[in-house]
C-alpha positions, -999 to 999 in steps of 0.1 A, spaced: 795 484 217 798 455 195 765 438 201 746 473 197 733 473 229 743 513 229 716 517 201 687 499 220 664 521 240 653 506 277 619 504 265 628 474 244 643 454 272 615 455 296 577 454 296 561 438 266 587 450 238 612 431 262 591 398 265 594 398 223 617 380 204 646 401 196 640 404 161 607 417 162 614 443 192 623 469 169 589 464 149 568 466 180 587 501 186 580 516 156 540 505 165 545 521 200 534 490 215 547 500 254 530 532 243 492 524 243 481 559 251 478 568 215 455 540 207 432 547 234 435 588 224 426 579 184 396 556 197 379 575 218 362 601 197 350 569 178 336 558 207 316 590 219 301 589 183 285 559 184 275 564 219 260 594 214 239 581 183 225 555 208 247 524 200 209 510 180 223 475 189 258 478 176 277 475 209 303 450 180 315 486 168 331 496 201 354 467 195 358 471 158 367 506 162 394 496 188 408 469 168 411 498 142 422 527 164 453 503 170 461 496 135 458 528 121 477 545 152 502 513 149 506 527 114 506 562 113 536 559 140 554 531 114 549 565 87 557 590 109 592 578 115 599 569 80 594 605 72 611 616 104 638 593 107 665 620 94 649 646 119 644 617 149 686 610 145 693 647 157 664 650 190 676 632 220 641 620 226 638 602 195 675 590 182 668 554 193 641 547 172 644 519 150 646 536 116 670 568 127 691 543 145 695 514 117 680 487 134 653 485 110 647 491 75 627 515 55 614 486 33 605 463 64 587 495 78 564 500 45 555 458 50 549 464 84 520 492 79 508 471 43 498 447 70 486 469 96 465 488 67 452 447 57 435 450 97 419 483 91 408 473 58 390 440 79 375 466 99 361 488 76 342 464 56 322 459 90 310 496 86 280 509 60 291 525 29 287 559 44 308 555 74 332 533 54 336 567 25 340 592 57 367 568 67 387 564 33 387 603 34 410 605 62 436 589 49 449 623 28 450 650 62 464 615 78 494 613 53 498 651 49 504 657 90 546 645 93 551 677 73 529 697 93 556 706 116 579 719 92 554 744 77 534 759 105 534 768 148 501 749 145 509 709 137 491 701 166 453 716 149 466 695 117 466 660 145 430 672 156 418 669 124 429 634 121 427 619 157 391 634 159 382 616 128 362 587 141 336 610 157 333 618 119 328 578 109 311 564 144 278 582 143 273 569 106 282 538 116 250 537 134 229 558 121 235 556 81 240 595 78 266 624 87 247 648 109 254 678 129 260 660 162 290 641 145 305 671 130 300 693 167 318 662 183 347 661 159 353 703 162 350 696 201 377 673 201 403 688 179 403 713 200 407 686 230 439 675 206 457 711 202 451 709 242 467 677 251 493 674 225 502 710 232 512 696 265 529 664 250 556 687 232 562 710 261 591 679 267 602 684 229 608 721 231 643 727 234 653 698 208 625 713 187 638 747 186 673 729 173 663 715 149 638 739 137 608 721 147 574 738 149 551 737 178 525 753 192 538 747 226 568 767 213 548 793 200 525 797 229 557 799 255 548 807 291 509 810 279 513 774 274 492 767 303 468 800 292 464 781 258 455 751 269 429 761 295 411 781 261 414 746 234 395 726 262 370 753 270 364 756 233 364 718 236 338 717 264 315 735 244 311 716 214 311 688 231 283 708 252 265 713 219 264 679 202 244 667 237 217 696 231 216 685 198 206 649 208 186 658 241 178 700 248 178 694 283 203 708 309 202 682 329 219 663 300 249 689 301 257 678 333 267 650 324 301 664 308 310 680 346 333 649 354 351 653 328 356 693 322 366 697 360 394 670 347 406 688 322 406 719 342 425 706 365 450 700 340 453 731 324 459 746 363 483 720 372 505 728 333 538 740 336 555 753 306 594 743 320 581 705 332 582 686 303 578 653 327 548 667 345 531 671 313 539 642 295 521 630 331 490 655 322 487 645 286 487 608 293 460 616 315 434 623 286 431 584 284 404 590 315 396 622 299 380 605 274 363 575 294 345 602 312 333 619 278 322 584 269 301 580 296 284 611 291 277 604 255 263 569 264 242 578 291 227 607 269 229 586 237 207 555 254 185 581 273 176 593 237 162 564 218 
């Protein structure tokens, strides 16, 4: 169509991309702004991390670390489709983006995360040199993970390693040092991210396999659901761990019930051949990781 209207996703005429000038719609797509999910997945582990090392007065860092969460997800997005914006033009799913489709350049993208980098480099100078070092290290595994894909089953463990990261940088934050609790909550929830993204590309599958796309949700098959059920178990128990290590008490490990029963109940409900159903289960890790929260604040402030 002449005014291009057959290149412009629904997404960007409704909701908040829709309430946007036209010019900067395309901009807020490459952020995923009518996709807040990922924000909220990236932040949490930051969260648990402080909570767990007892906030010591810094409740600011639970809203410097979301203010962060969404730049450096906004970001990592506005990357991920530079380098996938040859691959996104031949999935179904992804052809309307703004860089495979056009309506946005490659140059405007790398503005775009020079200024989104300018807000996480406002929020790192809020953090002590140690967190602020564990930080800067991320960004290599960060830059390294759009190729992931194309080189192993496994892309999904590479995105643990980098959405877990702020467990890695919030327990610093408060307490000046990187200690075992940190690193037990970082293993416990990359497994938690080969779980839920596993279900995420259960919808991608068939375009995936097209294209020659690596998953692990293609790899795993029908044991989709089998696999899951094992990350978050694994999941469960370091999570499990890094509250002994903060308070040896079982009554403290109960604490964690609300939230393994959820995820349980999401490995049960998984169906390898409904890729709507578990984009519906993945999205769900948002309360997934509100109920970990709590468990780590309640244990955290229980502990000081």
């Amino acid at each position: 169509m002449a005014d291009g209207i057959d290149i412009v996703p629904d997404s960007e005429r409704r909701g908040l991309i829709g309430a946007l000038p036209p010019r900067l719609r395309p901009y807020a797509s490459l952020m995923r702004l009518d996709r807040p999910i990922g924000t909220w997945l990236l932040y949490w582990p930051c969260a648990w991390s402080v909570a767990l090392a007892g906030v010591d007065g810094r409740w600011d860092l639970f809203l410097w670390f979301f203010l962060g969460a969404f730049a450096m997800r906004s970001a990592g997005c506005v990357y991920n489709d530079i380098v996938d914006k040859d691959l996104d033009r031949k999935v179904e799913r992804t052809r309307l983006r703004p860089l495979a489709s056009g309506r946005a350049s490659v140059r405007s993208a790398w503005v775009l995360i020079a200024i989104l980098c300018a807000i996480g480099l406002i929020v790192l100078v809020q953090l002590n040199a140690t967190a602020a070092m564990v930080a800067l290290v991320s960004v290599a595994p960060v830059a390294a993970y759009p190729f992931m894909k194309r080189i192993t089953w496994w892309p999904q463990a590479w995105l643990g390693l980098v959405f877990s990261w702020g467990a890695l940088v919030g327990w610093p934050a408060v307490t000046g040092s990187l200690d075992l609790p940190a690193l037990l909550l970082w293993f416990g929830s990359i497994a938690w991210v080969v779980g839920y993204d596993t279900l995420y590309a259960i919808q991608d599958i068939e375009d995936d396999a097209l294209v020659g796309v690596k998953s692990s949700a293609r790899r795993l098959g029908d044991k989709a659901p089998l696999g899951v059920a094992i990350f978050y178990a694994i999941a469960v128990l370091f999570w499990a761990a890094a509250l002994w290590s903060v308070r040896p008490d079982w009554l403290a490990l109960l604490a964690l019930a609300p939230a393994a029963i959820h995820l349980a109940n999401q490995a049960l409900r998984a169906d390898p051949k409904d890729g709507e159903g578990a984009l519906r289960l993945f999205r769900s890790n948002r309360t997934t990781g509100f109920l970990i929260f709590l468990a780590m604040l309640v244990v955290g402030l229980s502990s000081r």
